[in-house]
Z-matrix of the N, CA and C atoms (Angstrom, degrees):
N
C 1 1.458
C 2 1.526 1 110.04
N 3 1.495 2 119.32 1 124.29
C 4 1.302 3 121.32 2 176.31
C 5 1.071 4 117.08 3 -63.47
N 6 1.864 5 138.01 4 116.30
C 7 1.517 6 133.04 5 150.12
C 8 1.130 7 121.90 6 -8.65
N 9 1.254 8 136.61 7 144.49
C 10 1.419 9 126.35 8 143.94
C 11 1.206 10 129.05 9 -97.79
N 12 1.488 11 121.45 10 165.12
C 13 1.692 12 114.97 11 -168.83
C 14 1.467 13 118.00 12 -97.00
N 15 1.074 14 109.67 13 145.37
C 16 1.253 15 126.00 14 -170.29
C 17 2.083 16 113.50 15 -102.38
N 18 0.761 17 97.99 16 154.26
C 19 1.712 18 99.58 17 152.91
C 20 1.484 19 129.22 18 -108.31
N 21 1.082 20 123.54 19 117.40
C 22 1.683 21 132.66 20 177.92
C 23 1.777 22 101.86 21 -106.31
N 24 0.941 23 79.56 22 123.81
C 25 1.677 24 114.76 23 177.49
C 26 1.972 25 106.27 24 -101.67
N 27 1.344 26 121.86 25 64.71
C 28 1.334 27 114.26 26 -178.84
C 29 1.365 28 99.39 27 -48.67
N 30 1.746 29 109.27 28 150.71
C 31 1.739 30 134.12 29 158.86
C 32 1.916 31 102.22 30 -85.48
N 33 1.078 32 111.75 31 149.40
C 34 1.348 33 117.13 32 174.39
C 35 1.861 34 96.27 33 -126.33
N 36 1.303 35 88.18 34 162.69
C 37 1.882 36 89.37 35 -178.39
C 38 1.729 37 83.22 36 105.40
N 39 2.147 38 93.58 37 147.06
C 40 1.532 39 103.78 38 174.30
C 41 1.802 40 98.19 39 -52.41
N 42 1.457 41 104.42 40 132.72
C 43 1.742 42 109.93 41 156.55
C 44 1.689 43 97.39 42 89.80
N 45 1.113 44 123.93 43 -10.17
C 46 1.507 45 123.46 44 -143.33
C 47 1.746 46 121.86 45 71.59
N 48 1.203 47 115.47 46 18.16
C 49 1.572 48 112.53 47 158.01
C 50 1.136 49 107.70 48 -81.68
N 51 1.504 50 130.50 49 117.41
C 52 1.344 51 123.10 50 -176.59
C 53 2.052 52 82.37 51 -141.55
N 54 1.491 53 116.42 52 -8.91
C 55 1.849 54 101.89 53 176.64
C 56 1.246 55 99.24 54 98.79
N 57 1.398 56 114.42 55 -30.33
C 58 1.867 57 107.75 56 -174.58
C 59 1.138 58 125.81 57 -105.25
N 60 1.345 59 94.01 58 37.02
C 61 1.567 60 96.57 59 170.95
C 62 1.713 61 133.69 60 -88.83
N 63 1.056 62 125.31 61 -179.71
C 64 1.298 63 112.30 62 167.57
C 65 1.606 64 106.87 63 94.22
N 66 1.449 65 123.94 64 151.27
C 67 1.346 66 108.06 65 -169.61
C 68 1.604 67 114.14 66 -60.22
N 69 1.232 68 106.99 67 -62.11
C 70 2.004 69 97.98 68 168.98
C 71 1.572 70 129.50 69 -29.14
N 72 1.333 71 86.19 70 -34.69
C 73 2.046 72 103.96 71 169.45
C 74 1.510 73 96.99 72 -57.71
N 75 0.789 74 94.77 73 -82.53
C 76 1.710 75 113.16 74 -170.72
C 77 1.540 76 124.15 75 -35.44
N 78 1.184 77 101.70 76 -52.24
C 79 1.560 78 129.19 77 164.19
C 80 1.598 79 107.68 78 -52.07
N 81 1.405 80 107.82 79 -51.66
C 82 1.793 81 97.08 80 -169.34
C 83 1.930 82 88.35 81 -74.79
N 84 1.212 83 121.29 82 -56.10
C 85 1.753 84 127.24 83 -155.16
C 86 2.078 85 92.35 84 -41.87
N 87 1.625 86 127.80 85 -28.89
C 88 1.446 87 139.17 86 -148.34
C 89 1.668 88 81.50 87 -80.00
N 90 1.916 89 103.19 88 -61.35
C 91 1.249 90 112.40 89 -172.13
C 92 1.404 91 130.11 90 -67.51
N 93 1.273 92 138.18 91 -30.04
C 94 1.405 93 151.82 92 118.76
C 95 1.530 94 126.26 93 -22.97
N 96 1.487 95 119.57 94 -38.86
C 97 1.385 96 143.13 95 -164.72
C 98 1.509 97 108.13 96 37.03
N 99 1.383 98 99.11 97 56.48
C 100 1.175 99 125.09 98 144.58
C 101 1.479 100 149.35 99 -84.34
N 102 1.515 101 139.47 100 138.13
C 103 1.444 102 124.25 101 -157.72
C 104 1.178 103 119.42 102 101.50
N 105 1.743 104 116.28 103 -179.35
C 106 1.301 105 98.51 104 -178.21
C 107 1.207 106 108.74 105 -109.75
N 108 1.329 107 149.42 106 -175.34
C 109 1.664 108 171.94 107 110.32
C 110 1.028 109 103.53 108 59.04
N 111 1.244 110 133.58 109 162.03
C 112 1.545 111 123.04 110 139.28
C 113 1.749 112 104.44 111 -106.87
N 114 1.010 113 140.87 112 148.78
C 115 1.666 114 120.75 113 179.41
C 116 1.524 115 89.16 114 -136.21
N 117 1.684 116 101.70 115 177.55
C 118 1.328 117 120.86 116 -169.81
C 119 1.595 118 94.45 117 -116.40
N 120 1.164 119 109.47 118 156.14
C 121 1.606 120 115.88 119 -175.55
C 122 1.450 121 105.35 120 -160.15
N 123 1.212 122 126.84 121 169.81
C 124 1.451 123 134.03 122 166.95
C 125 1.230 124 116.44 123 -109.76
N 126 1.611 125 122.37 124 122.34
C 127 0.638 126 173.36 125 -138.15
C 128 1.792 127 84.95 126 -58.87
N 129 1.659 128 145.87 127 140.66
C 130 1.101 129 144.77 128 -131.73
C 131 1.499 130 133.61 129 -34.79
N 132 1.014 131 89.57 130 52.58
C 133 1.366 132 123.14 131 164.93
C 134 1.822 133 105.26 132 -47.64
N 135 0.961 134 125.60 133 120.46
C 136 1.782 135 117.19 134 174.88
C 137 1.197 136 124.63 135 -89.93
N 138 1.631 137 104.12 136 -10.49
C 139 1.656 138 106.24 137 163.59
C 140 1.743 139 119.92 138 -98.53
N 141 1.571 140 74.87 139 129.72
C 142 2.079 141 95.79 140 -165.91
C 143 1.308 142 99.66 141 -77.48
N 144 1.300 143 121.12 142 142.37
C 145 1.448 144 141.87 143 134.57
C 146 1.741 145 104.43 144 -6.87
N 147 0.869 146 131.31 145 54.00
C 148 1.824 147 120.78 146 178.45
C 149 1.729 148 114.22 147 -49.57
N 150 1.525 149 110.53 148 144.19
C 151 1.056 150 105.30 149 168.40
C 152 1.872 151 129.90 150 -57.52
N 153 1.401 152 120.23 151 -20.35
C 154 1.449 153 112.22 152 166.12
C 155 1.997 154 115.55 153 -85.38
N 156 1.710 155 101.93 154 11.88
C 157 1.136 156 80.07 155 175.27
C 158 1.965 157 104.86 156 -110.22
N 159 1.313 158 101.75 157 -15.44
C 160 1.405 159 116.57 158 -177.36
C 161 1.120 160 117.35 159 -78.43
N 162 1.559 161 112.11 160 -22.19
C 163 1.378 162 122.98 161 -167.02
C 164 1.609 163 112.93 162 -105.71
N 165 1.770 164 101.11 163 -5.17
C 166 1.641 165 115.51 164 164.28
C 167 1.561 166 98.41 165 89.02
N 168 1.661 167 119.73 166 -1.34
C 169 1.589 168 94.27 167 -175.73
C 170 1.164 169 104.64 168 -92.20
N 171 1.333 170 144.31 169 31.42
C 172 1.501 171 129.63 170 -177.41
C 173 1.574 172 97.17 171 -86.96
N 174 1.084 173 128.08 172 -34.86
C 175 1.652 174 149.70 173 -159.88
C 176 1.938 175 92.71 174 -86.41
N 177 1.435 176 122.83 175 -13.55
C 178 1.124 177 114.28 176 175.34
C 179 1.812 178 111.44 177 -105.70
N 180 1.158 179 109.39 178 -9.45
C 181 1.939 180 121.19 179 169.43
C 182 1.488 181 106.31 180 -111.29
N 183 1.130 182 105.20 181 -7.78
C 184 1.709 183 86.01 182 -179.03
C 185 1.639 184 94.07 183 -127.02
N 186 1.955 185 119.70 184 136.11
C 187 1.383 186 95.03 185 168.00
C 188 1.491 187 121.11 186 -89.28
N 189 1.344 188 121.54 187 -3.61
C 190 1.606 189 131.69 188 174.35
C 191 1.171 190 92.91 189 -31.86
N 192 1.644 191 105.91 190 -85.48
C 193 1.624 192 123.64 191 179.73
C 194 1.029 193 143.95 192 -12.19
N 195 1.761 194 93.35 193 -53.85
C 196 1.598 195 122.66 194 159.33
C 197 1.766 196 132.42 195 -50.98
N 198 1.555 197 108.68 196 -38.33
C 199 1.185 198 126.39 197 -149.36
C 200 1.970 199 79.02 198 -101.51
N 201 1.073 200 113.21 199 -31.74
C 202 1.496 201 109.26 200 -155.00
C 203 1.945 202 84.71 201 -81.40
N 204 1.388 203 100.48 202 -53.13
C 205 1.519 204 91.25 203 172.68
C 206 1.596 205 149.06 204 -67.09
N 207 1.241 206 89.91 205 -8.34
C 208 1.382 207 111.73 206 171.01
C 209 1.866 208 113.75 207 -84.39
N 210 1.859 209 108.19 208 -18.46
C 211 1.101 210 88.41 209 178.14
C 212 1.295 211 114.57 210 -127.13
N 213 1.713 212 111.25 211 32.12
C 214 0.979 213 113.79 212 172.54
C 215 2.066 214 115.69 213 -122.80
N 216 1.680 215 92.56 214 107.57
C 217 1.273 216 123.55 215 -162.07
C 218 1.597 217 110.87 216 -44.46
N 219 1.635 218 112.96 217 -5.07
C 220 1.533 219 104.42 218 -161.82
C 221 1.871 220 96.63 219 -115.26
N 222 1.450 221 108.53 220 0.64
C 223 1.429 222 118.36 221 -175.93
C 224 1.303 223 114.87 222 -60.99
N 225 1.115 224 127.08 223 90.32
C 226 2.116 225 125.15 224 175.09
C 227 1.199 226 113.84 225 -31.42
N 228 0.955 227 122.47 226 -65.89
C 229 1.287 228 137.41 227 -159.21
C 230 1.955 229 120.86 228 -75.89
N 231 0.985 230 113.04 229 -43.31
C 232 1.516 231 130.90 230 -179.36
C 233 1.126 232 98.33 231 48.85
N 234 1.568 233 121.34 232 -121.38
C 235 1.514 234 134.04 233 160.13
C 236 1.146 235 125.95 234 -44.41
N 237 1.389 236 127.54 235 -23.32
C 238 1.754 237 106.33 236 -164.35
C 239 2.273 238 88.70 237 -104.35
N 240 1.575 239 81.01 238 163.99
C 241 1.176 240 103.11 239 -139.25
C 242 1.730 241 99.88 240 -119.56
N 243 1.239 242 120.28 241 -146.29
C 244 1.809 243 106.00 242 -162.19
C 245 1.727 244 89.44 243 -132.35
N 246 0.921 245 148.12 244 143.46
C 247 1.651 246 161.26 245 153.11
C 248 1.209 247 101.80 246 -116.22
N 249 1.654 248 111.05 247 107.13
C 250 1.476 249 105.90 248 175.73
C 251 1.627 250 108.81 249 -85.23
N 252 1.499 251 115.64 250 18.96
C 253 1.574 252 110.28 251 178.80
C 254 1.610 253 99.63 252 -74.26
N 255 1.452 254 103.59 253 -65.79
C 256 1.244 255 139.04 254 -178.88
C 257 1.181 256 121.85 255 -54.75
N 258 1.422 257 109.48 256 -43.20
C 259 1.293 258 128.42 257 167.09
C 260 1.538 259 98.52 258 73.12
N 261 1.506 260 135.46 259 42.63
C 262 1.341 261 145.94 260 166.11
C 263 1.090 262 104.73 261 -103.53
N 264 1.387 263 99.84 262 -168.98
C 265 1.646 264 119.60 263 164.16
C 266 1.506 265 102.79 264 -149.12
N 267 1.368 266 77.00 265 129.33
C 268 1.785 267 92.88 266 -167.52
C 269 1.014 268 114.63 267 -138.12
N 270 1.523 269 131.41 268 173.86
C 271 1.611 270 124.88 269 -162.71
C 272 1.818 271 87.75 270 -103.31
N 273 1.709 272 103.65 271 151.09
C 274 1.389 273 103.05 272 174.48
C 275 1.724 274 111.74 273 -124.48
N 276 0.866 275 141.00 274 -169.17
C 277 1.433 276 155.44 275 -101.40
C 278 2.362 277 71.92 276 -114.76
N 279 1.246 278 109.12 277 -74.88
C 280 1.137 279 102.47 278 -156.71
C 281 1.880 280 94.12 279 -117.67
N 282 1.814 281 121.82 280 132.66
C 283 0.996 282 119.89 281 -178.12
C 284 1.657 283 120.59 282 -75.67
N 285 1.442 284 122.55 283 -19.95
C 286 1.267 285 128.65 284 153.59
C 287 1.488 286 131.26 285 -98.20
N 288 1.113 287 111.62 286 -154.63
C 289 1.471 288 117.39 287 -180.00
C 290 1.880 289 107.84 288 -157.67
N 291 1.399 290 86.13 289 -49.05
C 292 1.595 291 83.52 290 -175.19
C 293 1.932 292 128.55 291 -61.83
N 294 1.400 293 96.34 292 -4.91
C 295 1.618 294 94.40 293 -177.91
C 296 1.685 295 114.04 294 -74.76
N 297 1.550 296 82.90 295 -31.96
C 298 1.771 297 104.98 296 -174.82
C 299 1.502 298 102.36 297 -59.98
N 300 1.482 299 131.20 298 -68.33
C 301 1.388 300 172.23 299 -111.03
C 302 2.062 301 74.92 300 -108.65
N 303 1.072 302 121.75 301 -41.29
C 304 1.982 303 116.22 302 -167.09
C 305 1.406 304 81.68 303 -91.97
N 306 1.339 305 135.07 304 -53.97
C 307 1.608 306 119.15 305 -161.03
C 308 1.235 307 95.62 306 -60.30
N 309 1.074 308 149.41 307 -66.19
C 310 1.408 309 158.12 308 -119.18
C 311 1.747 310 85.35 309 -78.40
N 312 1.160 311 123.68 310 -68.33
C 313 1.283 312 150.69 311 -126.25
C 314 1.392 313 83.38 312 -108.20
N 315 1.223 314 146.54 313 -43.41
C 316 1.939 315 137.32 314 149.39
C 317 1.640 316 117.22 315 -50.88
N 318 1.314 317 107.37 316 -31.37
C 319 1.299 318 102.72 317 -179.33
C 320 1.320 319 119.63 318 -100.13
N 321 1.540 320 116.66 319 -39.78
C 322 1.713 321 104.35 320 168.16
C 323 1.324 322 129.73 321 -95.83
N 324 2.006 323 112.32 322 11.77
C 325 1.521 324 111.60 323 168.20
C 326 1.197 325 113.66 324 90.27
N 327 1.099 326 129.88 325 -11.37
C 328 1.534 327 139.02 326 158.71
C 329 2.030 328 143.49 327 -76.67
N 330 1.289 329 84.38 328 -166.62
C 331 1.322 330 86.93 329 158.93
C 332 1.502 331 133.40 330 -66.79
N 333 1.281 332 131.26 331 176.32
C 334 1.839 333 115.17 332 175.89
C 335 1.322 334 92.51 333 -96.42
N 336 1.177 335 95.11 334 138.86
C 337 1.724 336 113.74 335 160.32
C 338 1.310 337 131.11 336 -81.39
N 339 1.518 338 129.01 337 102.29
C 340 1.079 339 131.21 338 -166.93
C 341 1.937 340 100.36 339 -64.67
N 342 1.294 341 112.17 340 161.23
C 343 1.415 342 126.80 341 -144.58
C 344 1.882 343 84.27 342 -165.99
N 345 1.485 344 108.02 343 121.90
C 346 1.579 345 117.98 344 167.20
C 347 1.256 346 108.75 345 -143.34
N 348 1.549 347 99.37 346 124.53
C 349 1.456 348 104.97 347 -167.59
C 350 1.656 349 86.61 348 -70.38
N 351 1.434 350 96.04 349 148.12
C 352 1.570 351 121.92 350 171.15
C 353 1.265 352 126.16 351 -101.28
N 354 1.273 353 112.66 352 -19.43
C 355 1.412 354 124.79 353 -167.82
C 356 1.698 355 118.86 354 -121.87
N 357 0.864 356 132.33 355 124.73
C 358 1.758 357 123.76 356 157.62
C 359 1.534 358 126.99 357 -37.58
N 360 1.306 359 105.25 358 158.81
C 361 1.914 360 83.29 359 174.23
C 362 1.684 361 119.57 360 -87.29
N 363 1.509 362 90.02 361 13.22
C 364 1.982 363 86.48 362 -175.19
C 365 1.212 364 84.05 363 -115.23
N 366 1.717 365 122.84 364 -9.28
C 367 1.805 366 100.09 365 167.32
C 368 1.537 367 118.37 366 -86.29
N 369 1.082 368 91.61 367 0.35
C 370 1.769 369 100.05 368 -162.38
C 371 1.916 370 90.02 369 -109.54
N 372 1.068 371 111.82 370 -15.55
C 373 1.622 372 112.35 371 165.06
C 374 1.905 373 110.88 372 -64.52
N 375 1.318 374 97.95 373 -55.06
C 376 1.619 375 102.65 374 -173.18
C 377 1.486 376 102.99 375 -79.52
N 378 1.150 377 131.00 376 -30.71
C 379 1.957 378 120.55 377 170.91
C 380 1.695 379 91.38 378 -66.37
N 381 1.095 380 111.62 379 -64.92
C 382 1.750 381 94.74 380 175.32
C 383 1.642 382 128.51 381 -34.53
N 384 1.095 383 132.89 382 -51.43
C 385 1.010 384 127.18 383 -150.46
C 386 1.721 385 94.98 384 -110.89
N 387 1.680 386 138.87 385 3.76
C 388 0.711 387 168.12 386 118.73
C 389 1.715 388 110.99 387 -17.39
N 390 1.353 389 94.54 388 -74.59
C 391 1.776 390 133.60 389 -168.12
C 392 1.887 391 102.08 390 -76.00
N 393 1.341 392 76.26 391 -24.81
C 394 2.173 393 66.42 392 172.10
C 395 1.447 394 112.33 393 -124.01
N 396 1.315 395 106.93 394 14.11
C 397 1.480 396 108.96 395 154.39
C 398 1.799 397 123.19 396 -85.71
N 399 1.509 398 103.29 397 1.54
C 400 1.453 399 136.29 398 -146.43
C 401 1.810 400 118.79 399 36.68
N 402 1.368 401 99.21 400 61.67
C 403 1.657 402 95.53 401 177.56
C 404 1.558 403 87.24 402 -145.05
N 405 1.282 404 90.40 403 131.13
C 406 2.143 405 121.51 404 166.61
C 407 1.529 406 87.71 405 -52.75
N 408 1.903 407 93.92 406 130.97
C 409 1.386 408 117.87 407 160.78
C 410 1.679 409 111.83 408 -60.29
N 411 1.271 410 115.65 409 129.46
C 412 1.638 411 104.78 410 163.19
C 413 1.375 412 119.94 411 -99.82
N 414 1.343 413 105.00 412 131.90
C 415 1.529 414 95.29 413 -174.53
C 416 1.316 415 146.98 414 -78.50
N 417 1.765 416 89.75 415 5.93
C 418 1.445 417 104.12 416 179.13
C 419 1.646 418 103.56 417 -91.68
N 420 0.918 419 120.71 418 -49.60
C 421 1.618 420 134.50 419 161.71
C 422 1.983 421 111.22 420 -33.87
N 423 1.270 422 103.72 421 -12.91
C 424 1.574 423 102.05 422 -169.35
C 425 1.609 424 118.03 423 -80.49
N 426 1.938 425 129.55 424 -6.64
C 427 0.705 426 160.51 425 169.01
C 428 1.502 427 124.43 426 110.09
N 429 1.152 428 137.67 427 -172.79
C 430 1.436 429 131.40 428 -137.71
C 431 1.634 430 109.50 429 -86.96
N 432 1.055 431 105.62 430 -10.02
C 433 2.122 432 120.66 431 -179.42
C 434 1.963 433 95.14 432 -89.39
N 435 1.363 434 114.30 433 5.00
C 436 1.564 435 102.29 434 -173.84
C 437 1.879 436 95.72 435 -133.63
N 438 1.217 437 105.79 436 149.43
C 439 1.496 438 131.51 437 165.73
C 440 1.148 439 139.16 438 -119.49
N 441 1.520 440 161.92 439 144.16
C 442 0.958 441 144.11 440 -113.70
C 443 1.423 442 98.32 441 -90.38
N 444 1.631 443 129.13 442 -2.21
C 445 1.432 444 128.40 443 174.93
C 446 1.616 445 86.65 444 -80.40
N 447 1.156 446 131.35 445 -90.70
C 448 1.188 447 121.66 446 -152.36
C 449 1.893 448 92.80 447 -173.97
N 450 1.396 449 117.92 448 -174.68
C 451 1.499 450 113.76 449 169.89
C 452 1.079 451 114.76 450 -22.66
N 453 1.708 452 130.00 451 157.34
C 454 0.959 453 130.85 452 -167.09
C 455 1.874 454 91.47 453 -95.57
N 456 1.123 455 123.14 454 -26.69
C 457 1.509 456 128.90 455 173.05
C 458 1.433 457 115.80 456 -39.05
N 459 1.394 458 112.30 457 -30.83
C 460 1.149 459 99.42 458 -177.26
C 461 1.533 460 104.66 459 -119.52
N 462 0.982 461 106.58 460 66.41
C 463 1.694 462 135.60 461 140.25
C 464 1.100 463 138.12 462 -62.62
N 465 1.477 464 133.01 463 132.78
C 466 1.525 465 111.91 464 -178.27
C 467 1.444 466 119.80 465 -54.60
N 468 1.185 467 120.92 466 -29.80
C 469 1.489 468 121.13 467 165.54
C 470 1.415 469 135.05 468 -28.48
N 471 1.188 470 83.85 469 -22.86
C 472 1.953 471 104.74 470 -163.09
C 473 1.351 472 98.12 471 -103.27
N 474 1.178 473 124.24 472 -26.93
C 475 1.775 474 119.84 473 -159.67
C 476 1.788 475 106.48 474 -46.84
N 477 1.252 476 99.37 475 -41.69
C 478 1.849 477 107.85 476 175.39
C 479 1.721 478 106.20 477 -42.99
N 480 1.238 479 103.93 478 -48.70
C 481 1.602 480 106.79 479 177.36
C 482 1.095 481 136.17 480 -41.51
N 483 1.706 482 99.59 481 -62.60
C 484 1.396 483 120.76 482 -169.33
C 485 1.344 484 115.46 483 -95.41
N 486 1.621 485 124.19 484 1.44
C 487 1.706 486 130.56 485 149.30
C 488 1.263 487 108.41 486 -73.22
N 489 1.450 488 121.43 487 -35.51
C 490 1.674 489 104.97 488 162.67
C 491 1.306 490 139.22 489 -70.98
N 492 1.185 491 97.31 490 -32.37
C 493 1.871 492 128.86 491 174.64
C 494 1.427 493 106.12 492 -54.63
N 495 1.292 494 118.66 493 -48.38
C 496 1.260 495 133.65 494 -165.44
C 497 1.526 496 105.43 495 -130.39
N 498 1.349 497 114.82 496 40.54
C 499 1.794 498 136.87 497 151.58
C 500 1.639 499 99.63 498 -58.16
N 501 1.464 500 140.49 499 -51.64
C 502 1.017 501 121.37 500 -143.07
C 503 1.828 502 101.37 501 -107.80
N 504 0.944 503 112.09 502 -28.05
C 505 1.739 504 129.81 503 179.95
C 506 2.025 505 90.65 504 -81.71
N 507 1.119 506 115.37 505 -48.04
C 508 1.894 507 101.31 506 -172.58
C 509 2.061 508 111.35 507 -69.02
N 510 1.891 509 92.51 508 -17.75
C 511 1.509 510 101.59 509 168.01
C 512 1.673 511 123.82 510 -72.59
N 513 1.038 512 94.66 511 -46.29
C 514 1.472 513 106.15 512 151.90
C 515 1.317 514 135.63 513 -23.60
N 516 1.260 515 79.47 514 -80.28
C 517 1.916 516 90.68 515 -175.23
C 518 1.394 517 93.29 516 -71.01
N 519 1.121 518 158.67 517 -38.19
C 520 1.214 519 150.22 518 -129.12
C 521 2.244 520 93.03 519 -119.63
N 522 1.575 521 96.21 520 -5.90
C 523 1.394 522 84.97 521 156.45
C 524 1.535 523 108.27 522 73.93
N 525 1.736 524 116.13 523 18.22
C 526 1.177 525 118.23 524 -170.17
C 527 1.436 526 113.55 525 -123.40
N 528 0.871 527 138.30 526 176.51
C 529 1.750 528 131.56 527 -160.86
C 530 1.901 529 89.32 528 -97.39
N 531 1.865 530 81.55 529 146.59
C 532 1.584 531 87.40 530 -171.40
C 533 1.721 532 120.67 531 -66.04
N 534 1.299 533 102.27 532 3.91
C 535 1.483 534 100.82 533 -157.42
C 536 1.773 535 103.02 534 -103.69
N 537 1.569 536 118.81 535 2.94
C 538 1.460 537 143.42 536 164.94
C 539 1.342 538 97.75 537 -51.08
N 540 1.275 539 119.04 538 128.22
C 541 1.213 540 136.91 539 121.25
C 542 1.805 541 125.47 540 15.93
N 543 1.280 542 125.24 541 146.11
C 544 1.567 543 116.85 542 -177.85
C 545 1.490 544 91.39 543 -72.56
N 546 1.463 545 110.92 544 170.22
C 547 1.594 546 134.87 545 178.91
C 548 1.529 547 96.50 546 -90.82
N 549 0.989 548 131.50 547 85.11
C 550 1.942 549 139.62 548 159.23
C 551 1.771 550 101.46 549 -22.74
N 552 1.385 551 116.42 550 -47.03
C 553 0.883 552 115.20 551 -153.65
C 554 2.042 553 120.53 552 -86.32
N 555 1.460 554 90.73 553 -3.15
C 556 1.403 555 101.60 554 -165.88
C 557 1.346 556 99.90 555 -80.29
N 558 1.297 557 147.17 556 138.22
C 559 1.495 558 167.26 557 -143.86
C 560 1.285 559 103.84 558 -142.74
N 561 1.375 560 145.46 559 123.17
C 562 1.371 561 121.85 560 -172.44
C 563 2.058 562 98.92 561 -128.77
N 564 1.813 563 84.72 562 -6.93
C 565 2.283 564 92.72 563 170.31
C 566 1.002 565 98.25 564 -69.20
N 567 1.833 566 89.12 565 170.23
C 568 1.779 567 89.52 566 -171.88
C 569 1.998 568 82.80 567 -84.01
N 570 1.749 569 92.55 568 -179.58
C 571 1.238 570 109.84 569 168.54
C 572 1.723 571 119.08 570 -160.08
N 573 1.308 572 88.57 571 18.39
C 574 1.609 573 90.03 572 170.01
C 575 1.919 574 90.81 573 -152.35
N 576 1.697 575 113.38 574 166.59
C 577 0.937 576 104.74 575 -159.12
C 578 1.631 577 109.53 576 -91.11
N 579 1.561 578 104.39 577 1.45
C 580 1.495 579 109.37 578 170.33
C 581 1.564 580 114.83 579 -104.95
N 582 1.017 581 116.75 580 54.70
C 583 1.613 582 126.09 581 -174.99
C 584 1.796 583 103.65 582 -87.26
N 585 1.687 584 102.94 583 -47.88
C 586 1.026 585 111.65 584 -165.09
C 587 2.104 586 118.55 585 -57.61
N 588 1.589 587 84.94 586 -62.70
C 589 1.647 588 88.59 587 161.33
C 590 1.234 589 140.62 588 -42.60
N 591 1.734 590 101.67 589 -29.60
C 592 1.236 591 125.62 590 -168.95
C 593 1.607 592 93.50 591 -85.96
N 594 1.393 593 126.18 592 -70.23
C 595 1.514 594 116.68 593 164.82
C 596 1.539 595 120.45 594 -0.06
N 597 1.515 596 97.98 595 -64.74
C 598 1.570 597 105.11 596 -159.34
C 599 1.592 598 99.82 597 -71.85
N 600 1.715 599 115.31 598 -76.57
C 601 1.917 600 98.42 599 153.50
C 602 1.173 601 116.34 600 23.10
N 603 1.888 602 105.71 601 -89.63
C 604 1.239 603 114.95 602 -169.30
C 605 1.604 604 141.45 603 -34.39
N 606 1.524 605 83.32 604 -39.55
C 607 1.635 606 101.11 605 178.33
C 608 1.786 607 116.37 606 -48.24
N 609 1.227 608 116.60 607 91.45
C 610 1.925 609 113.75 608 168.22
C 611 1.603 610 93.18 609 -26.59
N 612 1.242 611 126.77 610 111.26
C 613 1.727 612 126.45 611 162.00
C 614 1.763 613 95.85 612 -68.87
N 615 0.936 614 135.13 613 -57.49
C 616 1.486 615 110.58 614 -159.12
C 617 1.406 616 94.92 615 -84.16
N 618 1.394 617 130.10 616 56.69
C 619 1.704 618 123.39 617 167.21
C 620 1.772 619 86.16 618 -127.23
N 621 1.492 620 108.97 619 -50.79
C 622 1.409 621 117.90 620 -152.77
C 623 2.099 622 93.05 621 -54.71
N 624 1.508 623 82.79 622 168.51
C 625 1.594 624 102.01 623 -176.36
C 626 1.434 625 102.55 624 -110.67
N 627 1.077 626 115.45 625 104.19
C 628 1.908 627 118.01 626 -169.27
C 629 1.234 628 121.54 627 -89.90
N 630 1.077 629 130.91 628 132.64
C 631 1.194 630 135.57 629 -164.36
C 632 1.959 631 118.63 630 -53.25
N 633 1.197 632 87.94 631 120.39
C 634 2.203 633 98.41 632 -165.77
C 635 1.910 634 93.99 633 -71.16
N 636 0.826 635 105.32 634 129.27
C 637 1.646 636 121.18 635 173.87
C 638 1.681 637 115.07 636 -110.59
């Protein structure tokens, strides 16, 4: 007998406390278009909605994912991706990961190096155009979602997020089968006072998408 399908409405927030719950929750996140997905599933099914699949980053560590979503014409989302600050989905700095993650890992003989975009592509517009005027982005100047560390996203608040987000890229590097558990240990706030510079650094320049003039 065939299952029938259901609708799953993932919660975002550690546990699913994210405050917006409840029909008024729900109702404003529709009207805002805020939150995550709604998806279709079959009916007791024991595999959950995970946060790297709701939040679109599984399709940014894996290229299967990628290739399947890129060619399937009815996909919402494509590239843009999950900000649990914002709680959107928005396009970020670089649309893959894995090209970076093979150079790295062809050229210094190792393992792949996990690579997380840090930035949005309209934040990575103003450090650009910032950066080729030759003057350091300030991060208080970057607008009202950022603090003198850097985005407010990468807050300790968020760390719950971005160990799920980056479940399949922290398996990776760590040389462990993709189907492991998030990395507890991955921290993605700053914690030293050169994180921020170092962020930008980080960015593979010949991956990023640079601003067309």
């Amino acid at each position: 007998m065939t299952k029938k399908l259901q609708f799953v409405w993932p919660k975002d927030g550690p546990k699913g406390r994210s405050g917006h719950r409840g029909f008024w929750g729900r109702m404003n996140n529709i009207v805002t278009n805020r939150g995550p997905d709604v998806f279709i599933q079959r009916q007791g099914s024991r595999t959950g909605i995970r946060p790297d699949w709701w939040g679109n980053w599984d399709s940014y560590h894996d290229p299967g994912c990628d290739i399947m979503e890129r060619n399937e014409p009815r996909a919402s989302r494509r590239q843009k991706r999950y900000d649990p600050e914002s709680r959107r989905y928005v396009d970020w700095t670089r649309d893959n990961n894995w090209s970076g993650d093979d150079f790295a890992a062809n050229l210094l003989g190792g393992p792949p190096v996990a690579y997380y975009p840090r930035f949005t592509q309209r934040e990575w517009d103003k450090i650009d155009r910032k950066m080729s005027q030759g003057k350091w982005p300030n991060p208080r100047k970057m607008g009202s979602d950022w603090n003198y560390d850097g985005p407010e996203r990468f807050q300790q608040r968020h760390d719950w997020f971005w160990q799920d987000a980056h479940r399949i890229g922290e398996n990776d590097r760590e040389q462990l089968p993709q189907s492991f558990g998030p990395n507890p240990f991955l921290h993605m706030h700053q914690q030293d006072p050169m994180d921020f510079p170092q962020w930008i650094m980080d960015e593979p320049w010949p991956y990023c998408r640079r601003t067309v003039r």
